[in-house]
N, C-alpha and C positions, 0 to 999 in steps of 0.2 A: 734832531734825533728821531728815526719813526716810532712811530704811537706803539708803545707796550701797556699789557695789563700786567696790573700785579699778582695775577691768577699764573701766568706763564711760569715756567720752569727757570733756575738757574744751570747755565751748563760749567761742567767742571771736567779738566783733561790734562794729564799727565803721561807720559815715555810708560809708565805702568802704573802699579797699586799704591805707592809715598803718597799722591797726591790725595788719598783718602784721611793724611793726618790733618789735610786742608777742607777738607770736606766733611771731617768729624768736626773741626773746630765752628765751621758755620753751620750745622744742624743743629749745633749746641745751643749757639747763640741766635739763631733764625728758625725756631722749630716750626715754625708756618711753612713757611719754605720748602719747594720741590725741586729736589738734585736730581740733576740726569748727568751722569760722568763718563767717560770715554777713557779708559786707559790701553794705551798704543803699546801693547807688549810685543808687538811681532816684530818691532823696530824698537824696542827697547835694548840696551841702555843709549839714550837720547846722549850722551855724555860722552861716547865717544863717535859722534856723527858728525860730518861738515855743517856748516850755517846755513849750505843752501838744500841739505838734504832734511833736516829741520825745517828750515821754514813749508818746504813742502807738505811735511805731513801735517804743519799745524794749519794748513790752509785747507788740506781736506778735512781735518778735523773739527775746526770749526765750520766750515759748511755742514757737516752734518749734526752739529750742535743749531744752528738755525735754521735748517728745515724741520727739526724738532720744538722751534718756535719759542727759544730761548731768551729772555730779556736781558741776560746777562750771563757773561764766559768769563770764568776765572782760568787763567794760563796757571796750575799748581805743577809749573814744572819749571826750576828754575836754569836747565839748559833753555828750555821753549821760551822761556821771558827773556833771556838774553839774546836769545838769537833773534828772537821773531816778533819782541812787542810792539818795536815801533812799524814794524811792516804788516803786522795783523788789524793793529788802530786806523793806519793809512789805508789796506786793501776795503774793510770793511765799516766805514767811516761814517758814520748818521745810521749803518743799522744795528748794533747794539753794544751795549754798557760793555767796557772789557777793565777787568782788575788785573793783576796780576803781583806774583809770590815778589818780586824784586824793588818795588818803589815804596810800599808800604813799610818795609824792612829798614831800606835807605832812611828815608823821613824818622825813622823812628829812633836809628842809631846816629843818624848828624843833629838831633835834638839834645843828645845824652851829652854832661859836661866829659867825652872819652877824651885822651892825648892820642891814644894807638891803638887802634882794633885789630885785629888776626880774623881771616876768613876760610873756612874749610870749604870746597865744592867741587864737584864733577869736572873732570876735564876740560869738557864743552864750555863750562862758565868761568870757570879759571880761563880759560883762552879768550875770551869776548870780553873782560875784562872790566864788562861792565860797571861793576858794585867799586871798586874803586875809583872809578874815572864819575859814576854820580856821587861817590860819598866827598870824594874832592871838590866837586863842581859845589855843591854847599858847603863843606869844610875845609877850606885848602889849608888850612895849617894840621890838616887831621893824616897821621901816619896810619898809613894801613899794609898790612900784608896778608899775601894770599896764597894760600897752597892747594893744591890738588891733593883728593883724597882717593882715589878710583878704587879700593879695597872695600870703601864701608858701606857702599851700597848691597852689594854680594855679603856680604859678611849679614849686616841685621836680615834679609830678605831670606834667609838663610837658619834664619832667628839665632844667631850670637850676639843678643846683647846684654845680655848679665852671665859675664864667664872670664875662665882665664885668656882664651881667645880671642874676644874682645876685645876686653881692658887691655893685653900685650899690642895689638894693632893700633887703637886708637892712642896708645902711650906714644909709640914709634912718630905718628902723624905731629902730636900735641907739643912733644922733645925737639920738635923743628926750631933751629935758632931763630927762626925768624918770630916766632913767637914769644921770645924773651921783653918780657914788660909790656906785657898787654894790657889792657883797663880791660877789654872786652872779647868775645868772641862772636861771630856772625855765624850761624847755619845755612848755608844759602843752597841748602837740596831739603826736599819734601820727607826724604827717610829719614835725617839726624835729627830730627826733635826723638826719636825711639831711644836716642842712643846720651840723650840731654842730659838724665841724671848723672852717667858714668864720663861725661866732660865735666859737669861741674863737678864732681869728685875728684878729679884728676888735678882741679884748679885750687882743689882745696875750698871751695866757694868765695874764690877772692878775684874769680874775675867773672863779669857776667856776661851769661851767658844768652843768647837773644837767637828764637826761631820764627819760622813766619805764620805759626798755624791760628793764634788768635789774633797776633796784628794783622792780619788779611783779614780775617771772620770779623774785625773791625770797621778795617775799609769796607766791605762787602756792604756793610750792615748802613753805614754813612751817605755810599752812593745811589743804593736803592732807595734811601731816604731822601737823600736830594732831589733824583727824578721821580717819587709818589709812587714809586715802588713795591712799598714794602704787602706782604699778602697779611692780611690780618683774616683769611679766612682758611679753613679746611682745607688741607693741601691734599694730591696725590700721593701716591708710593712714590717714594724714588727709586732710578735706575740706572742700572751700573751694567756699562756694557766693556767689552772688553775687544781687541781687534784677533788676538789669539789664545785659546785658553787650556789650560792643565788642570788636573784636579789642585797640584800642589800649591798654584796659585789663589784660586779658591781657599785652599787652609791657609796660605799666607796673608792674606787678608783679615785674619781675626789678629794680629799684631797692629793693625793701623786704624782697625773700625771698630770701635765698639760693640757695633751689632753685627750679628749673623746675613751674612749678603749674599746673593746670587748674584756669578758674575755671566753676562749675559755673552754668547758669541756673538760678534759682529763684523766680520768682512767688508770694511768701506774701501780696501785696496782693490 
């Protein structure tokens, strides 16, 4: 692995602004820590793109996440983990730490004594199919189903998620037969932890409910520990860039981040 200090930046990048639920969750848990995040609106939504037009942009995206001189890139988008993890580990391989929204999640839910999980997610990851083919590869006796949700992204970015609108959508998705007798539920997009309380409402709180914002901010926290990572001094600002930008996105932003953010223009296309 090439020589990082723990003064460097983490990079963080997402199809757009979800991946800031993953980047609240490690500011939380890492406040030494310097985020620099890249969210790709201009090719957003990642979820309905090919494999090979994805991986494209995650390969320009992280290049400019490490000439920013980044010790570590968290992929907070879980079309971009399914499409592009293992070819982003492979293209960019000894030069730095890569996490990502999809194994942390797996590990966490083929730990759980579950029978049958239900998975909600973007087109893009519904079709790569990934999260069942790793949750079996550890679990094979573990049922799982999985449905595409391509409404709820638009719908919370939108802000319906405490409403009649809402709850009638997410019911519609949740009433899927395939969902009958689940022990559990998987989030496997950066937007649906917004949308978490009114799933477990739905469930009655009898089935649980699992996102990736703090078991990532987890792993995050683990691996920089392993490689003497972690910054135990005075960090920078962090910066939050964006490839196309609206005001409305800017307001939309106060639904995912806690704090008031500048989202920064930047043209790497």
């Amino acid at each position: 692995m090439k020589q990082h200090s723990a003064q460097q930046p983490i990079g963080i990048f997402d199809s757009g602004i979800g991946g800031l639920t993953v980047a609240n969750a490690i500011i939380e848990q890492l406040p030494n820590e310097e985020i620099i995040y890249f969210g790709d609106i201009a090719h957003l939504p990642y979820g309905d793109k090919s494999a090979d037009a994805i991986n494209y942009y995650c390969l320009r995206i992280c290049k400019f996440l490490l000439e920013r001189h980044c010790k570590m890139i968290v992929i907070a988008c879980n079309s971009a983990a399914s499409a592009a993890a293992d070819m982003l580990a492979d293209f960019f391989r000894d030069q730095v730490i890569f996490v990502n929204v999809v194994d942390p999640l797996v590990d966490t839910v083929a730990a759980k004594d579950i029978q049958k999980v239900g998975i909600i997610a973007t087109k893009a990851t519904t079709r790569s199919d990934v999260y069942r083919q790793k949750l079996q590869s550890k679990r094979p006796d573990l049922d799982v189903a999985t449905l595409a949700t391509p409404l709820l992204v638009p719908m919370i970015e939108e802000g319906y998620v405490q409403n009649k609108i809402s709850k009638a959508i997410i019911a519609n998705y949740l009433n899927d037969p395939r969902f009958k007798d689940i022990d559990a539920l998987l989030l496997a997009c950066t937007h649906y932890p917004l949308i978490k309380p009114n799933i477990e409402a739905f469930f009655k709180h009898q089935v649980t409910v699992f996102d990736s914002t703090t078991i990532v901010a987890t792993q995050v926290a683990q691996a920089l520990q392993q490689y003497q990572l972690l910054n135990d001094q005075k960090r920078h600002p962090h910066q939050f860039f964006v490839s196309d930008h609206t005001s409305s996105f800017e307001e939309t932003t106060k639904l995912f981040y806690k704090e008031k953010i500048h989202l920064e223009y930047c043209n790497i296309w």
